[in-house]
C-alpha positions in Angstrom: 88.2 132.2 87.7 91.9 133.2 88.8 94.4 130.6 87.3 96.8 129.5 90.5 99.9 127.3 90.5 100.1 124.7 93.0 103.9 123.5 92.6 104.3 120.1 93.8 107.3 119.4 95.2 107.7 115.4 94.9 110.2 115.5 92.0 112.5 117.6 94.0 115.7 116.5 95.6 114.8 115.3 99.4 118.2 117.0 100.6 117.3 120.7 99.1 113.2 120.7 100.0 113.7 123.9 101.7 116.0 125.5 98.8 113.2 124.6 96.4 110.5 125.8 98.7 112.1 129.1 98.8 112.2 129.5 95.1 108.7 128.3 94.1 107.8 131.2 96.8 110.0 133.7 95.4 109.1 133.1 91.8 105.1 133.7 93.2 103.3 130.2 93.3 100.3 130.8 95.4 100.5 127.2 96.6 102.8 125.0 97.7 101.4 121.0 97.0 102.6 118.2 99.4 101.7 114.8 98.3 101.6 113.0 101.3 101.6 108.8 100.6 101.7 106.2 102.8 102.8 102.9 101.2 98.8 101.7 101.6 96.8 103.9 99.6 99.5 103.9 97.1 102.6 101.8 96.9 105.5 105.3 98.2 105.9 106.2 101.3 106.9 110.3 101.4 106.7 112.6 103.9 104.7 113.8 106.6 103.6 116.8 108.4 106.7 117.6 110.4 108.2 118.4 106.9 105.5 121.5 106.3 105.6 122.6 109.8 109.7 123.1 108.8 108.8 124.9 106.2 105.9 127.1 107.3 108.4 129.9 107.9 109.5 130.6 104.6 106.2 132.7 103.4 102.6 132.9 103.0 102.0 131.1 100.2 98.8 128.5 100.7 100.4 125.2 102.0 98.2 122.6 100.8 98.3 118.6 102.1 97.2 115.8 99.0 96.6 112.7 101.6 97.1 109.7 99.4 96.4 107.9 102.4 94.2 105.0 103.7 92.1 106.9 106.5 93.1 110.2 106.1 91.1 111.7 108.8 93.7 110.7 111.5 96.0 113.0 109.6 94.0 116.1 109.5 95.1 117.7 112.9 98.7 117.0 112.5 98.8 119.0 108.7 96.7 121.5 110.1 99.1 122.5 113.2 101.6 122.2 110.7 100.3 125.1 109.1 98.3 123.8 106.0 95.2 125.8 104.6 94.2 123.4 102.4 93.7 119.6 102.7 92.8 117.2 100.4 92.0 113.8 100.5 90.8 111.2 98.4 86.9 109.7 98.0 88.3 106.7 97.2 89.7 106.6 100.7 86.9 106.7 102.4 83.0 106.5 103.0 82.1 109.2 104.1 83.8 112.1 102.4 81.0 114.7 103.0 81.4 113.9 107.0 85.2 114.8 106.5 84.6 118.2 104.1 82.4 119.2 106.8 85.2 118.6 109.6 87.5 120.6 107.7 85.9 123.7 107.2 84.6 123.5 110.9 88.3 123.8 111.8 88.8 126.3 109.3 90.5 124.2 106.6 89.5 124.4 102.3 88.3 121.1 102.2 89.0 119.1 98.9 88.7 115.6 97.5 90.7 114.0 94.5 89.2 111.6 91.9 91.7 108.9 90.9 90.8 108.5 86.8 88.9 105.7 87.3 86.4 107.4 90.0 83.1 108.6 88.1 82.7 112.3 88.5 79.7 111.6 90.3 81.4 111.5 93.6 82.3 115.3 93.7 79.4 115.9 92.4 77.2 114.3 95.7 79.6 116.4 97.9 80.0 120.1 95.8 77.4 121.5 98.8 80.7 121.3 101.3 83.4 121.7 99.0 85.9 124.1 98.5 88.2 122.3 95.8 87.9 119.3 93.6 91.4 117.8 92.7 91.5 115.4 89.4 93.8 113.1 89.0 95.6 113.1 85.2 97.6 110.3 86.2 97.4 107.7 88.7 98.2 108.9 91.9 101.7 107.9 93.4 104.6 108.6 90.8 105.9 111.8 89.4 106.4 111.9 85.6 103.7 109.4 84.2 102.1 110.9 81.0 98.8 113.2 81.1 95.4 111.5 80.8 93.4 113.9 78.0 90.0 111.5 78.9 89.9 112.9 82.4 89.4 116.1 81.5 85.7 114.8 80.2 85.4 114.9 84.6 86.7 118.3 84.3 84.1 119.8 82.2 81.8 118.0 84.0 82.6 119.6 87.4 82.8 123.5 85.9 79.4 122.8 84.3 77.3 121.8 87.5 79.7 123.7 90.2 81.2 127.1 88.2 82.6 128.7 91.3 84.2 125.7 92.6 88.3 125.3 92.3 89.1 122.9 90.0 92.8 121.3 90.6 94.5 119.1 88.1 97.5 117.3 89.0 99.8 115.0 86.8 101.4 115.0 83.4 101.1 118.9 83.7 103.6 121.1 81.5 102.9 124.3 79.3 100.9 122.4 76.8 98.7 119.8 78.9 98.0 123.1 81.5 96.8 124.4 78.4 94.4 121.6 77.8 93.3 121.5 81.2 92.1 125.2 81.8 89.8 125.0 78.3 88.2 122.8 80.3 87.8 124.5 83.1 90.5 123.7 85.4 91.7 126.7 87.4 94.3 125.5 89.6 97.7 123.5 87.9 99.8 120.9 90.1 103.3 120.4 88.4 106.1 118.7 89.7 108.3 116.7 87.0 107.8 119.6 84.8 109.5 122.0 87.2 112.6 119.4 88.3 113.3 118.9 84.4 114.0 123.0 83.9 117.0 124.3 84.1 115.9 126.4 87.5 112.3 126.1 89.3 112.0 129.8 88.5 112.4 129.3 84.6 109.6 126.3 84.9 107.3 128.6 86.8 107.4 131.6 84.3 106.3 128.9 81.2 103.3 127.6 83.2 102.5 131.5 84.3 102.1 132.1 80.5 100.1 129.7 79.7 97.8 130.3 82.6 97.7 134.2 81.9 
């Protein structure tokens, strides 16, 4: 499957979102990752839609929403009129994850759902019928720069076994070595944020993980 970068852009300076926005596009991410927290599902509070809907204008690149949020079905009209493509939210969130998928792509929207890494792999796998992505978590969701999880990538294999054309997202820890790790295993799509903020430009941090995904 085609290897994508989905740049997050929590480790970025708040003030220069836009700036950095601009150069993931440029340097040719073909998604741009907002986490989205709410203080309840996880203990940070970030941003909400109104910040993609000000950047929407900058390019074509897919704009995807990570809802790290307690019922995150009241948030789906707002990121979609924002301009998102993609939205994920998390089982763990809620009961009924296969009702949500299927309200998704009815208005349109790649539906995904994230594992945290204590979730059992089961739960994507009870849902892969109205799927379009399956994000795991290689860190617990809600801080930027925790280190990589290798045992979750057991969940990873596990997913490109029973579902082979379904995306397969990985987010945390992720640099050129762990991005490594994670497509052996079958991951196709790459979240990185703390990677990127630590290069010396967004653009140099992109070209590493591009050569490890090509």
């Amino acid at each position: 499957m085609k290897c994508e970068l989905a740049p997050s852009i929590l480790s970025c300076d708040p003030g220069r979102y836009r700036e950095a926005v601009a150069e993931l596009l440029a340097a040719g991410v073909e998604r741009v990752h907002f986490d989205v927290m709410d203080g309840q599902f996880v203990p940070p509070i970030t941003f909400g839609a109104g910040l993609v809907r000000s950047l929407r204008d900058l390019g074509d690149a897919v704009f995807e929403a990570h809802l790290m949020t307690l019922t995150p079905e009241s948030h789906f009209d707002a990121f979609l009129e924002a301009g998102c493509q993609s939205i994920i939210f998390h089982q763990e969130a809620t009961p009924h994850a296969h009702r949500l998928c299927q309200r998704l792509r009815e208005r349109g929207i790649r539906a995904g759902v994230a594992l945290n890494p204590s979730t059992p792999v089961d739960a994507i796998l009870e849902v892969s019928d109205v799927l379009d992505l399956a994000l795991v978590m290689t860190v617990n969701p809600g801080w930027g720069g925790q280190e990589f999880l290798r045992a979750c990538l057991r969940k990873v294999e596990t997913i490109r076994r029973e579902c082979p054309d379904l995306d397969i997202e990985v987010d945390g820890g992720i640099d050129p070595l762990t991005l490594g790790l994670a497509k052996a295993a079958g991951a196709n799509v790459f979240v990185a944020g703390s990677f990127l903020a630590s290069c010396p430009t967004l653009t140099s941090g992109v070209e590493q993980l591009r050569a490890e995904c090509d």
